[in-house]
PDB file of N, CA, C and O in Angstrom:
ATOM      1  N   UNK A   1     107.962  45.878 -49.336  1.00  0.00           N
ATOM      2  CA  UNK A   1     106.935  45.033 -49.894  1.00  0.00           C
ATOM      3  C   UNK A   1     107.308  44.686 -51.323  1.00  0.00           C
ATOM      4  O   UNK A   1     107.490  45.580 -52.149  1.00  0.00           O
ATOM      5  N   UNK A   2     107.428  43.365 -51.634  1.00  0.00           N
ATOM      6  CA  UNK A   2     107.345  42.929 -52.747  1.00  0.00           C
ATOM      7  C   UNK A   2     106.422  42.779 -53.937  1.00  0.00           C
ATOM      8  O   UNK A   2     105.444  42.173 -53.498  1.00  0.00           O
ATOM      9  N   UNK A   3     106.230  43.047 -55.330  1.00  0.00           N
ATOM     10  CA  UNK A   3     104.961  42.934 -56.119  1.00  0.00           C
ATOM     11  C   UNK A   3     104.968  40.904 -56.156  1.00  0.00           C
ATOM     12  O   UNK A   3     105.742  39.947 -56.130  1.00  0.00           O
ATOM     13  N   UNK A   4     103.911  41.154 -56.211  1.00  0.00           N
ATOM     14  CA  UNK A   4     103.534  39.442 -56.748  1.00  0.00           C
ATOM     15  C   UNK A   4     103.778  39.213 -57.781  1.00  0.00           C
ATOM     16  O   UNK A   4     104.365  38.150 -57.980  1.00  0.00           O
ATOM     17  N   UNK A   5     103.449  40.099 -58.953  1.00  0.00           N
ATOM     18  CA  UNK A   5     103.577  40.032 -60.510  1.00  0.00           C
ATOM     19  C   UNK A   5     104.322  41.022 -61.294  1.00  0.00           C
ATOM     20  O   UNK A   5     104.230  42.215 -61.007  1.00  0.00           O
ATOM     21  N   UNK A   6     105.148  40.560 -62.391  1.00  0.00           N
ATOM     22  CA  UNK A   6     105.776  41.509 -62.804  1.00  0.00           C
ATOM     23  C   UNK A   6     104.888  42.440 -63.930  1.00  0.00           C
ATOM     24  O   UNK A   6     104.142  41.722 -64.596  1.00  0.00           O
ATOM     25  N   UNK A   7     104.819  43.783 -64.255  1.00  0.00           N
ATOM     26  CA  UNK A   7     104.183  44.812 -64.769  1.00  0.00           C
ATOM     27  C   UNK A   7     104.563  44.358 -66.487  1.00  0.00           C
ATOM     28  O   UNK A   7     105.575  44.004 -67.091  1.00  0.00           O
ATOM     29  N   UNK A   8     103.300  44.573 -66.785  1.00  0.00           N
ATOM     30  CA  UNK A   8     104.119  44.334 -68.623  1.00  0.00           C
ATOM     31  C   UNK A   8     104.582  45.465 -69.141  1.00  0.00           C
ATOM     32  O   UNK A   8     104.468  46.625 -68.744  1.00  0.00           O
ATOM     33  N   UNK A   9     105.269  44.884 -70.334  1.00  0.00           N
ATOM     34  CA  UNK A   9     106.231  45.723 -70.804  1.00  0.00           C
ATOM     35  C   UNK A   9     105.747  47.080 -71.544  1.00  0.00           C
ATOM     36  O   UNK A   9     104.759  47.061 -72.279  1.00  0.00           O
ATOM     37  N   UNK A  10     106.323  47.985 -71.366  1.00  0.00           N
ATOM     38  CA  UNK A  10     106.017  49.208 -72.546  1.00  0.00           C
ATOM     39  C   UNK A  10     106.021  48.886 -73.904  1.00  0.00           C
ATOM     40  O   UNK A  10     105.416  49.790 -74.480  1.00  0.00           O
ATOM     41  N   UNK A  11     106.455  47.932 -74.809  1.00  0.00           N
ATOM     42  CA  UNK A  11     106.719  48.230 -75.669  1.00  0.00           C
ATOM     43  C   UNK A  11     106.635  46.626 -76.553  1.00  0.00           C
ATOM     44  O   UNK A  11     107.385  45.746 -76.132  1.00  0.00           O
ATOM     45  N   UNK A  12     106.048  46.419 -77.322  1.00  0.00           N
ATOM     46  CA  UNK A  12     105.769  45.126 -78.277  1.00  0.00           C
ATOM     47  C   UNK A  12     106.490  44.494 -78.964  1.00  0.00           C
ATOM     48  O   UNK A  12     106.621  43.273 -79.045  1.00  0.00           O
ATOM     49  N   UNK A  13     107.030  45.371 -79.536  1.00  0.00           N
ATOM     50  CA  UNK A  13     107.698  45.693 -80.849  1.00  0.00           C
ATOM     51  C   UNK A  13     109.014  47.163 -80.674  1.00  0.00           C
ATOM     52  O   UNK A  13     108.683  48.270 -80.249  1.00  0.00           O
ATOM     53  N   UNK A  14     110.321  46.843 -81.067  1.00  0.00           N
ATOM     54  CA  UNK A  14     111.082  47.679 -81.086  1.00  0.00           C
ATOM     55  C   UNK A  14     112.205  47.767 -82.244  1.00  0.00           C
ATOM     56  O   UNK A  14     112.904  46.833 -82.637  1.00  0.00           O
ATOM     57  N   UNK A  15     112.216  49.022 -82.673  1.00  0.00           N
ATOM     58  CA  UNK A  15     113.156  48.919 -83.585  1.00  0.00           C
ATOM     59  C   UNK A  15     114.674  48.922 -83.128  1.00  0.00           C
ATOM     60  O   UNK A  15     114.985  50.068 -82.805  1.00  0.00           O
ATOM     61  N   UNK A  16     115.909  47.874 -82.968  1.00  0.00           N
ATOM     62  CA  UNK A  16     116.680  47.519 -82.051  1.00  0.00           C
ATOM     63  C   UNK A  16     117.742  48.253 -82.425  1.00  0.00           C
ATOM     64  O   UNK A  16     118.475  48.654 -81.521  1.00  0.00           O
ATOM     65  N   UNK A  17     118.032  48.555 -83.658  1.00  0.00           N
ATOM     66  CA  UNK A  17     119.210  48.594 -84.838  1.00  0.00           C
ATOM     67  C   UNK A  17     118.885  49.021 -86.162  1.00  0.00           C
ATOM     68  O   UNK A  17     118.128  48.401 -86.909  1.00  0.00           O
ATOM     69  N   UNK A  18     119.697  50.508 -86.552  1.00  0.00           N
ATOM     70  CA  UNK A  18     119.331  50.764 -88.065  1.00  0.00           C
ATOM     71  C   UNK A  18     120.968  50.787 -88.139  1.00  0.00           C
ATOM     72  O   UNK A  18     121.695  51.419 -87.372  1.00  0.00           O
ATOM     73  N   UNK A  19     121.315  50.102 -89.042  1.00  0.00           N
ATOM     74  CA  UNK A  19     122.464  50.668 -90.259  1.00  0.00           C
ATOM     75  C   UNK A  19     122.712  51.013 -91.567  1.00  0.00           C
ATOM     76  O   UNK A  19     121.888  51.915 -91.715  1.00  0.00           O
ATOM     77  N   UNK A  20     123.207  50.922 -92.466  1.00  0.00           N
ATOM     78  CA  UNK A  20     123.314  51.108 -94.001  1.00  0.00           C
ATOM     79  C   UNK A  20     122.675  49.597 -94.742  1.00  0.00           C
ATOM     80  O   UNK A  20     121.958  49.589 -95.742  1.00  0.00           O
ATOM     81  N   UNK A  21     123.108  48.434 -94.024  1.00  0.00           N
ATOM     82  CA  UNK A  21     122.126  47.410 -94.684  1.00  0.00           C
ATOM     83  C   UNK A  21     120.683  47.479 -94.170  1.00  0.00           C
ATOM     84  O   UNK A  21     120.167  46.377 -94.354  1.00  0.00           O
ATOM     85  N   UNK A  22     120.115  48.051 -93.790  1.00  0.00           N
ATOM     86  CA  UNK A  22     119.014  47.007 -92.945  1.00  0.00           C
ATOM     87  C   UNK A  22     118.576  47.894 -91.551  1.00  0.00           C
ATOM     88  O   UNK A  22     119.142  48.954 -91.283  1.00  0.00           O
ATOM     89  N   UNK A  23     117.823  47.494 -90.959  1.00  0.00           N
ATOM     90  CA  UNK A  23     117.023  47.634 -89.676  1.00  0.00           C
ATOM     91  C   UNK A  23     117.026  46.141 -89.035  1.00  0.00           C
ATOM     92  O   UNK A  23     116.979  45.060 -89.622  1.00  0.00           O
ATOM     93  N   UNK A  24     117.092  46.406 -87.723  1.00  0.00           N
ATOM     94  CA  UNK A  24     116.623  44.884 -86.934  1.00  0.00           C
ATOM     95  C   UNK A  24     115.492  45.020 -85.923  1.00  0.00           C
ATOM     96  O   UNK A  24     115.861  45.579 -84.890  1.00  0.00           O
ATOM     97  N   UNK A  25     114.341  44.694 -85.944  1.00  0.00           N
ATOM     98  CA  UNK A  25     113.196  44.666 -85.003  1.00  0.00           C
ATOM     99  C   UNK A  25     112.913  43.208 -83.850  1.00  0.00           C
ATOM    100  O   UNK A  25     112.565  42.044 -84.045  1.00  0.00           O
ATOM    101  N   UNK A  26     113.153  43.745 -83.028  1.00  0.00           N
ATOM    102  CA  UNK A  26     112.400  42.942 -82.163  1.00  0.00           C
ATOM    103  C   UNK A  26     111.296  43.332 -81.335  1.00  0.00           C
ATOM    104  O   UNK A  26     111.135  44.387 -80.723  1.00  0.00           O
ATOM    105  N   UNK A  27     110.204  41.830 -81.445  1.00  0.00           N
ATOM    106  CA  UNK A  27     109.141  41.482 -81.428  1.00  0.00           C
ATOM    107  C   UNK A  27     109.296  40.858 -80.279  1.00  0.00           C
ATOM    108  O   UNK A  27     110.112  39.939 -80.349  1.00  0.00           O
ATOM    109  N   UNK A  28     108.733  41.046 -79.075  1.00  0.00           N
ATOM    110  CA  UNK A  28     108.554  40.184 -77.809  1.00  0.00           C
ATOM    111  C   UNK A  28     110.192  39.873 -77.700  1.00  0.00           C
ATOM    112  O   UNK A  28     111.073  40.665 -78.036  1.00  0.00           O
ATOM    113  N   UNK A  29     110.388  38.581 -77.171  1.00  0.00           N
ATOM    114  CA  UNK A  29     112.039  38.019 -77.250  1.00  0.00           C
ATOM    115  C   UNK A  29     112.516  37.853 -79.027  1.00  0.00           C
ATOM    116  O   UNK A  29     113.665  37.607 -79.394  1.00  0.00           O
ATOM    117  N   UNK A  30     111.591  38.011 -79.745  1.00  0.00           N
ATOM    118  CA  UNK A  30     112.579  37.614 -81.204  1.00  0.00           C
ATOM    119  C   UNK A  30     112.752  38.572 -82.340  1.00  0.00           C
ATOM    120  O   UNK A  30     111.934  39.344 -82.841  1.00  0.00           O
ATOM    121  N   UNK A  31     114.441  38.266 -82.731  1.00  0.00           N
ATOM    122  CA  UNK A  31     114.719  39.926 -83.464  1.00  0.00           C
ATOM    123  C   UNK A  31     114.886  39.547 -84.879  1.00  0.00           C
ATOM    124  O   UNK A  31     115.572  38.555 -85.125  1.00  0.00           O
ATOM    125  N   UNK A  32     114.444  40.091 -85.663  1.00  0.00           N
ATOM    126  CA  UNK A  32     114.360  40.263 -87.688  1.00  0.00           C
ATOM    127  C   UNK A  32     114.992  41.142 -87.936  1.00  0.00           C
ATOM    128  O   UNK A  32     114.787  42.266 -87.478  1.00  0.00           O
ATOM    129  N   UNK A  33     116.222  40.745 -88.983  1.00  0.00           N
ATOM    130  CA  UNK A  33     116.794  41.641 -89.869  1.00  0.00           C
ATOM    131  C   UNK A  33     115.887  42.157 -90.778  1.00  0.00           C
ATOM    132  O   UNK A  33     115.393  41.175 -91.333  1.00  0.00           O
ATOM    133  N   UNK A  34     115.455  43.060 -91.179  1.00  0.00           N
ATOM    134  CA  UNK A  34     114.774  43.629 -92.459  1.00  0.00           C
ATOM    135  C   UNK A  34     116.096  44.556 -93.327  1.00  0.00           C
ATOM    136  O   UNK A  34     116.454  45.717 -93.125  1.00  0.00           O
ATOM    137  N   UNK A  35     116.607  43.580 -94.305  1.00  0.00           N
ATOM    138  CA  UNK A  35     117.410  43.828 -94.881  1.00  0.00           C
ATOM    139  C   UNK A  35     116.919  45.393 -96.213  1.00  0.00           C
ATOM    140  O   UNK A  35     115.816  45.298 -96.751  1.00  0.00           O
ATOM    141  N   UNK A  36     117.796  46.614 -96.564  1.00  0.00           N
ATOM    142  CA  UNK A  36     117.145  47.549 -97.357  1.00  0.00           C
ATOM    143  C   UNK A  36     116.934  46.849 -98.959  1.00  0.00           C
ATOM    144  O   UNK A  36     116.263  47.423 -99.817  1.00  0.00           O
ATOM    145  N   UNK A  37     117.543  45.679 -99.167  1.00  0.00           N
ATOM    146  CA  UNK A  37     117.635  44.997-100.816  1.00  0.00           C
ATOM    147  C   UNK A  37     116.286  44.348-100.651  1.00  0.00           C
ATOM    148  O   UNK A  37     115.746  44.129-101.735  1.00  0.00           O
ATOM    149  N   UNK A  38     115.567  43.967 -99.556  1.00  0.00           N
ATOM    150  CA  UNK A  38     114.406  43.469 -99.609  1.00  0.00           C
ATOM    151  C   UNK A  38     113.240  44.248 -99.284  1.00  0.00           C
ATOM    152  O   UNK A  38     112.093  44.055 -99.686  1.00  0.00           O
ATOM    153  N   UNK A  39     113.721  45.286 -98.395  1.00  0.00           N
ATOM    154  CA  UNK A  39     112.719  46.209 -97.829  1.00  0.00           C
ATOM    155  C   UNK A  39     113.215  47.321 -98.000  1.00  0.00           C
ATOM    156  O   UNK A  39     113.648  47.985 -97.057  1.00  0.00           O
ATOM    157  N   UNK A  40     113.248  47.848 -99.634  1.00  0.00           N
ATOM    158  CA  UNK A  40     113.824  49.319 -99.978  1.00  0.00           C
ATOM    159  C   UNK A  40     113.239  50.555 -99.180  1.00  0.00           C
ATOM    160  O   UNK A  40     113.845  51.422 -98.551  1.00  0.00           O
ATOM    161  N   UNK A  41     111.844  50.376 -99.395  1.00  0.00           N
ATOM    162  CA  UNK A  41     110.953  51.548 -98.228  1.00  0.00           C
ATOM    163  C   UNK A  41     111.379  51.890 -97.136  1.00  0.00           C
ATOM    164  O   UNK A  41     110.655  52.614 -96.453  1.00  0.00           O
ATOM    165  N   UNK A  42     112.600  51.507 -96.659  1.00  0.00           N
ATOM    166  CA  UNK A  42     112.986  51.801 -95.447  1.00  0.00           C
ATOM    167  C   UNK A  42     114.280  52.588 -95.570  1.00  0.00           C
ATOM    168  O   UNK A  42     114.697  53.260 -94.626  1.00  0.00           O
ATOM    169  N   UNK A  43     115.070  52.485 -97.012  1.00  0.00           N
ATOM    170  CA  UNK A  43     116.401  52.876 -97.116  1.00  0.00           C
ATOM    171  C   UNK A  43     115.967  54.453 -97.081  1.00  0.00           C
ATOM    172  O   UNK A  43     116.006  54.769 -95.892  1.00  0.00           O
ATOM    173  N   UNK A  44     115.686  55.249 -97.637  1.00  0.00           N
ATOM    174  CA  UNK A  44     115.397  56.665 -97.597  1.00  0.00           C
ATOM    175  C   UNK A  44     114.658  57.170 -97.040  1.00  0.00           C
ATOM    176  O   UNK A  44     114.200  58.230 -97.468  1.00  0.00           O
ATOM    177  N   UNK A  45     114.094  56.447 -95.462  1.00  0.00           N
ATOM    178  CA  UNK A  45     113.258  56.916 -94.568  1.00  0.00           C
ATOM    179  C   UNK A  45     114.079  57.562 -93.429  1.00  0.00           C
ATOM    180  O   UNK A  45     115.242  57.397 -93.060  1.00  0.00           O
ATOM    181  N   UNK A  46     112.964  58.438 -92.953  1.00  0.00           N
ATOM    182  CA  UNK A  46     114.247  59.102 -92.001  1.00  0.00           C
ATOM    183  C   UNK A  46     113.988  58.174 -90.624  1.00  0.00           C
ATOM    184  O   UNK A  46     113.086  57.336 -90.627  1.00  0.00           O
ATOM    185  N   UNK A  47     114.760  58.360 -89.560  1.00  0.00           N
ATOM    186  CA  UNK A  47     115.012  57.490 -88.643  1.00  0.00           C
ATOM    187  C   UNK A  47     113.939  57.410 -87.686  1.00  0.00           C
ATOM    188  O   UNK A  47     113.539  56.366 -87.170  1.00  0.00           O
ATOM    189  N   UNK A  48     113.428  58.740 -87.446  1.00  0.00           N
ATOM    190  CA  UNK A  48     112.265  59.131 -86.808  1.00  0.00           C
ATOM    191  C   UNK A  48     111.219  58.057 -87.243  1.00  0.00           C
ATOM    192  O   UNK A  48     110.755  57.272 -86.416  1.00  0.00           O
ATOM    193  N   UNK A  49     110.626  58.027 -89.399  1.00  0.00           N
ATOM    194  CA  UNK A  49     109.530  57.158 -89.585  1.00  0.00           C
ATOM    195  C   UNK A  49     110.013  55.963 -89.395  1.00  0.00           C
ATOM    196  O   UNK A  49     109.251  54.997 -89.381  1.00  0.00           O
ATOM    197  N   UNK A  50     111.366  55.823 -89.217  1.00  0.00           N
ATOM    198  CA  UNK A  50     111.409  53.850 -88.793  1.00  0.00           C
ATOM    199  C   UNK A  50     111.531  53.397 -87.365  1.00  0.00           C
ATOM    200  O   UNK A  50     111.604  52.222 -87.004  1.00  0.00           O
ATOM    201  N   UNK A  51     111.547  54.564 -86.519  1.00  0.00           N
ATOM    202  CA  UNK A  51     110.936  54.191 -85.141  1.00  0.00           C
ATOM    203  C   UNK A  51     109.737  53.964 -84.715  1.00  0.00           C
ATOM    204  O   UNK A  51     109.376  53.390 -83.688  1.00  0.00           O
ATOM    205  N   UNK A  52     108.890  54.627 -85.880  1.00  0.00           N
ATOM    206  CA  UNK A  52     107.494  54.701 -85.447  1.00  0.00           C
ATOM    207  C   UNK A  52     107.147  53.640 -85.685  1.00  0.00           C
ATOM    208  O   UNK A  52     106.936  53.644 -86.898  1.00  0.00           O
ATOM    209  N   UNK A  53     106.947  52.716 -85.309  1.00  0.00           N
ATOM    210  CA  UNK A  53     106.068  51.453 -85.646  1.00  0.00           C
ATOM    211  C   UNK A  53     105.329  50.722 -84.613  1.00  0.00           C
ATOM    212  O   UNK A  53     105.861  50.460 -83.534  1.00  0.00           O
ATOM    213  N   UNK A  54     104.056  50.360 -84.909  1.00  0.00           N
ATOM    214  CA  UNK A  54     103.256  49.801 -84.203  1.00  0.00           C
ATOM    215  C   UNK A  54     103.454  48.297 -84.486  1.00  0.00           C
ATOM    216  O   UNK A  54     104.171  47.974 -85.432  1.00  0.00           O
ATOM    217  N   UNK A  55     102.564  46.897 -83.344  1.00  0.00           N
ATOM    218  CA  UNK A  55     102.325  46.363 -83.879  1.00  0.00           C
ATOM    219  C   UNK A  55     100.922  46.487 -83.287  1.00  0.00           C
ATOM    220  O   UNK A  55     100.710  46.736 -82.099  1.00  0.00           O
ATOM    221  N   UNK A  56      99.903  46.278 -84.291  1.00  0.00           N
ATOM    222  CA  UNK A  56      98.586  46.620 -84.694  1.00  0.00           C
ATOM    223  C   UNK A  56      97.763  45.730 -83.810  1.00  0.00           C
ATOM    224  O   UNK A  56      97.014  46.145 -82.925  1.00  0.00           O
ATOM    225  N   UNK A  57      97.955  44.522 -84.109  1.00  0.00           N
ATOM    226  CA  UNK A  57      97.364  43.087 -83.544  1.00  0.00           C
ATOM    227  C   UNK A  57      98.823  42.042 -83.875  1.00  0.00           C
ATOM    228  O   UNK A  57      99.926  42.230 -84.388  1.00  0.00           O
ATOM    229  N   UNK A  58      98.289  41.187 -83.421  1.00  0.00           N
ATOM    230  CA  UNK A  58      99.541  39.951 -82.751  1.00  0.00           C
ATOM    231  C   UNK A  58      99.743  39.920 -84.160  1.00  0.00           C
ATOM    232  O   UNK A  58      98.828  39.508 -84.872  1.00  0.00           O
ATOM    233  N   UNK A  59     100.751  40.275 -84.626  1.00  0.00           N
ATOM    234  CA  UNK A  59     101.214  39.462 -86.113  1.00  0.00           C
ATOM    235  C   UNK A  59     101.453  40.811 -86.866  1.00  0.00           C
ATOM    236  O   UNK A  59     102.442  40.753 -87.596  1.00  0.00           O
ATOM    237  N   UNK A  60     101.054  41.546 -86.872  1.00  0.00           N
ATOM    238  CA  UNK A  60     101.294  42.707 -88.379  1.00  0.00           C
ATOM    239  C   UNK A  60     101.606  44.031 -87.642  1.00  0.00           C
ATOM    240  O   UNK A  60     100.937  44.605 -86.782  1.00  0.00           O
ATOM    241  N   UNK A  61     102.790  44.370 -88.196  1.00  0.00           N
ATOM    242  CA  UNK A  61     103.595  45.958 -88.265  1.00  0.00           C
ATOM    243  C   UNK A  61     103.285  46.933 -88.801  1.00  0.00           C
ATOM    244  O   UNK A  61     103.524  47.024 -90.006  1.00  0.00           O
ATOM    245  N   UNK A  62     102.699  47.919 -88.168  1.00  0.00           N
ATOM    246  CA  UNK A  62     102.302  49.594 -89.205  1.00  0.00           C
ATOM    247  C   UNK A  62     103.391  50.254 -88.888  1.00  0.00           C
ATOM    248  O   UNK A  62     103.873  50.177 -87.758  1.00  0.00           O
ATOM    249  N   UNK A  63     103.998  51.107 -90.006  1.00  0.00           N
ATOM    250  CA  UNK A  63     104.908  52.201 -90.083  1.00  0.00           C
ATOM    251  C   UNK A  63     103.569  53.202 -90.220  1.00  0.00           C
ATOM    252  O   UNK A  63     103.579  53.561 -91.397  1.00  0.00           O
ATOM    253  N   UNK A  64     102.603  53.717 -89.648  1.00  0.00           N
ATOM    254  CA  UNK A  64     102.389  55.127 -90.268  1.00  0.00           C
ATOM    255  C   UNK A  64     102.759  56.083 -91.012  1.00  0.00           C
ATOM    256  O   UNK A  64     102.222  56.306 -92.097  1.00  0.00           O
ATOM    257  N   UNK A  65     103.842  56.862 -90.476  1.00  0.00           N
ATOM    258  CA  UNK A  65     104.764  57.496 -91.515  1.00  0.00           C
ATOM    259  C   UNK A  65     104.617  57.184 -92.706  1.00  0.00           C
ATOM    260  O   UNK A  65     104.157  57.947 -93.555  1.00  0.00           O
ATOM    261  N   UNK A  66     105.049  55.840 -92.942  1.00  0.00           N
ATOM    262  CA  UNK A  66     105.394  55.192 -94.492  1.00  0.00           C
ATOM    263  C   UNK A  66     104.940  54.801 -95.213  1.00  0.00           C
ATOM    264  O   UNK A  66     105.345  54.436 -96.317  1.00  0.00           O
ATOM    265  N   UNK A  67     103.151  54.766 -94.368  1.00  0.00           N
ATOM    266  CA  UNK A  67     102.219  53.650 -95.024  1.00  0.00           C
ATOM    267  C   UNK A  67     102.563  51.958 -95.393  1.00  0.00           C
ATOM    268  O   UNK A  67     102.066  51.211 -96.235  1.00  0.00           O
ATOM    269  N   UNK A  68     103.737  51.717 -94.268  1.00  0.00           N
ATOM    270  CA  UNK A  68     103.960  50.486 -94.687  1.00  0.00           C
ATOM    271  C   UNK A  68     103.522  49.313 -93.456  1.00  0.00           C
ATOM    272  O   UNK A  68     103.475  49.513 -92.242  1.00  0.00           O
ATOM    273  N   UNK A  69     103.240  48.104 -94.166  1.00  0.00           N
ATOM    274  CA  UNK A  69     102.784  47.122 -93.607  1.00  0.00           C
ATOM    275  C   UNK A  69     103.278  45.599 -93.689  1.00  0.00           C
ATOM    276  O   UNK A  69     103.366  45.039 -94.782  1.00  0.00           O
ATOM    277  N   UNK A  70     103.533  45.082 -92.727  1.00  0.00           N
ATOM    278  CA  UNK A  70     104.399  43.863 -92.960  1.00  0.00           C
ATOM    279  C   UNK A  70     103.610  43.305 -91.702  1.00  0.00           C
ATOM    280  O   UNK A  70     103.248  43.915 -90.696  1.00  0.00           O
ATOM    281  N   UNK A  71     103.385  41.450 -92.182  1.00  0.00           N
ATOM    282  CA  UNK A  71     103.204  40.225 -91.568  1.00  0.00           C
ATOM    283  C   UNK A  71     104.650  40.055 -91.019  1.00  0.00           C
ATOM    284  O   UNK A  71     105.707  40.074 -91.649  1.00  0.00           O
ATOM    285  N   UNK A  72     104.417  39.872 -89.591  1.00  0.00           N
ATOM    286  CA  UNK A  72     105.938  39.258 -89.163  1.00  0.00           C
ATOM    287  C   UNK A  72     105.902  38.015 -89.292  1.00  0.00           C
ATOM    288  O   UNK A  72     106.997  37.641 -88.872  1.00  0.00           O
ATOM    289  N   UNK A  73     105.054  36.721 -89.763  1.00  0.00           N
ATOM    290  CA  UNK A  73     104.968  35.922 -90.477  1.00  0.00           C
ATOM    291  C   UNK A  73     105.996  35.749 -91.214  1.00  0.00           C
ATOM    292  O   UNK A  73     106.873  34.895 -91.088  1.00  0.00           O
ATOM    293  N   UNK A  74     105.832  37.067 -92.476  1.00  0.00           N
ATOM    294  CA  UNK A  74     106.925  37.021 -93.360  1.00  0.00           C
ATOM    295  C   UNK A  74     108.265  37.235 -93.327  1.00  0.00           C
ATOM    296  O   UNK A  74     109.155  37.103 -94.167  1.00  0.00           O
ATOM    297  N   UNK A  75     108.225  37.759 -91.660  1.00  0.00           N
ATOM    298  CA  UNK A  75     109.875  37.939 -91.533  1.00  0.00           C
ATOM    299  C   UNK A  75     109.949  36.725 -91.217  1.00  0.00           C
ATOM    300  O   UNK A  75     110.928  36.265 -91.805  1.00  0.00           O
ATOM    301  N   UNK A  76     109.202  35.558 -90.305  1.00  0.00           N
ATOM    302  CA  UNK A  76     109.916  34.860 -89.405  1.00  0.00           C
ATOM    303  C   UNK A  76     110.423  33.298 -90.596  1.00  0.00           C
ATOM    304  O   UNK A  76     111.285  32.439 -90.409  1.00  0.00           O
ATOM    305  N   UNK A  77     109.432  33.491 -91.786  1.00  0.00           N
ATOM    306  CA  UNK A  77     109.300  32.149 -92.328  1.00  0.00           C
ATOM    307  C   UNK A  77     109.122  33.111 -94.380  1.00  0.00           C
ATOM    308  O   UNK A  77     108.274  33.109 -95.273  1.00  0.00           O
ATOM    309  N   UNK A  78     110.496  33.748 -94.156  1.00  0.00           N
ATOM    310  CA  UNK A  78     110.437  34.771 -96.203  1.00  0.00           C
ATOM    311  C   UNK A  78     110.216  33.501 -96.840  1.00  0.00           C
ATOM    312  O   UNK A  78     109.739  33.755 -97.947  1.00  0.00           O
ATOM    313  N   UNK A  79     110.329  32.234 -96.683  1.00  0.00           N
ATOM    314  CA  UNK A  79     110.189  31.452 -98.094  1.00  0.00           C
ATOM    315  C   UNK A  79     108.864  31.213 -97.957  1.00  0.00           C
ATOM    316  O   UNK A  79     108.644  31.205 -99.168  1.00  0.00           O
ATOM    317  N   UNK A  80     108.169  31.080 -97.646  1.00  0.00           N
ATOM    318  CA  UNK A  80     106.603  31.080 -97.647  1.00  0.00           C
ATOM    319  C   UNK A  80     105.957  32.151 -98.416  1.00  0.00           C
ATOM    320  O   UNK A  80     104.838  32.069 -98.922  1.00  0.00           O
ATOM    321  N   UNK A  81     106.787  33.216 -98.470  1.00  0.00           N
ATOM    322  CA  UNK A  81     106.337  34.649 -99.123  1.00  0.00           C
ATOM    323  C   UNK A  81     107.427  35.303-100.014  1.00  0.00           C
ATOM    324  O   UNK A  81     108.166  36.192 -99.591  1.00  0.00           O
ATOM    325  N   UNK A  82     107.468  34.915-101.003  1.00  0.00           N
ATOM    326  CA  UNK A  82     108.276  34.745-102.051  1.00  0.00           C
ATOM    327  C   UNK A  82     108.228  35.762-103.133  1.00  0.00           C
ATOM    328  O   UNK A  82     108.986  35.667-104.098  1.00  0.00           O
ATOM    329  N   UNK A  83     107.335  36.773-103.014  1.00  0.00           N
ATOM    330  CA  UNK A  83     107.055  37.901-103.514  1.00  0.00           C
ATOM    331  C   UNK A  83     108.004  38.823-103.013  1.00  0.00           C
ATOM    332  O   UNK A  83     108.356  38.457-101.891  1.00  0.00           O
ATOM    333  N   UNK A  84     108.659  40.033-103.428  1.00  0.00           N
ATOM    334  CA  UNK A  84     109.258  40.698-102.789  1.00  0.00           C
ATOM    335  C   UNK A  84     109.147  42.024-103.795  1.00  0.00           C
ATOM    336  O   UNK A  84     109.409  42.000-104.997  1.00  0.00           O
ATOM    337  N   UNK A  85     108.752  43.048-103.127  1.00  0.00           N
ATOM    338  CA  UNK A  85     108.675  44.772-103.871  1.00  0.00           C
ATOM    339  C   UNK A  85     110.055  44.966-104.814  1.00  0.00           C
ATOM    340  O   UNK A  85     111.162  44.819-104.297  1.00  0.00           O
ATOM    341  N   UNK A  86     109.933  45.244-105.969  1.00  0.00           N
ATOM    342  CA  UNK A  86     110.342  45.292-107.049  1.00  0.00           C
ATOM    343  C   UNK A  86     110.405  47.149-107.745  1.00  0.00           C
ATOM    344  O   UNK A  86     110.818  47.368-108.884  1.00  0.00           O
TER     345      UNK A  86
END
């Protein structure tokens, strides 16, 4: 017997890739570099708090661990958001 419909996915949001620059997340089909020169909070996290991530509601990322929070907005379109942690 065949299903009619396919089952949704486990998972929303995944952290795909950590290296020495950066992390890469993908979101549904689309993946963001979060580079560490832009998103330092992530360089001295251990690997464990940068797996943990939710996405909350359609659009915004919780790290628990880290207390950190990001619009994927701002990944998909940074010149719109031109501020960057300092």
């Amino acid at each position: 017997m065949k299903s009619s419909t396919r089952g949704a996915g486990t998972s929303q949001v995944e952290v795909s890739n950590i290296d020495q620059f950066g992390l890469w997340i993908l979101i549904a089909d689309k993946e963001y570099f979060l580079p560490y020169d832009d998103f330092p909070w992530f360089r001295q996290a251990r690997i464990e708090q940068i797996l943990n991530v939710e996405l909350l509601r359609q659009g915004h990322l919780h790290w628990p661990e880290l207390d950190v929070d990001l619009c994927v907005e701002s990944l998909a379109m940074p010149d719109r958001f031109p501020l960057i942690f300092r």
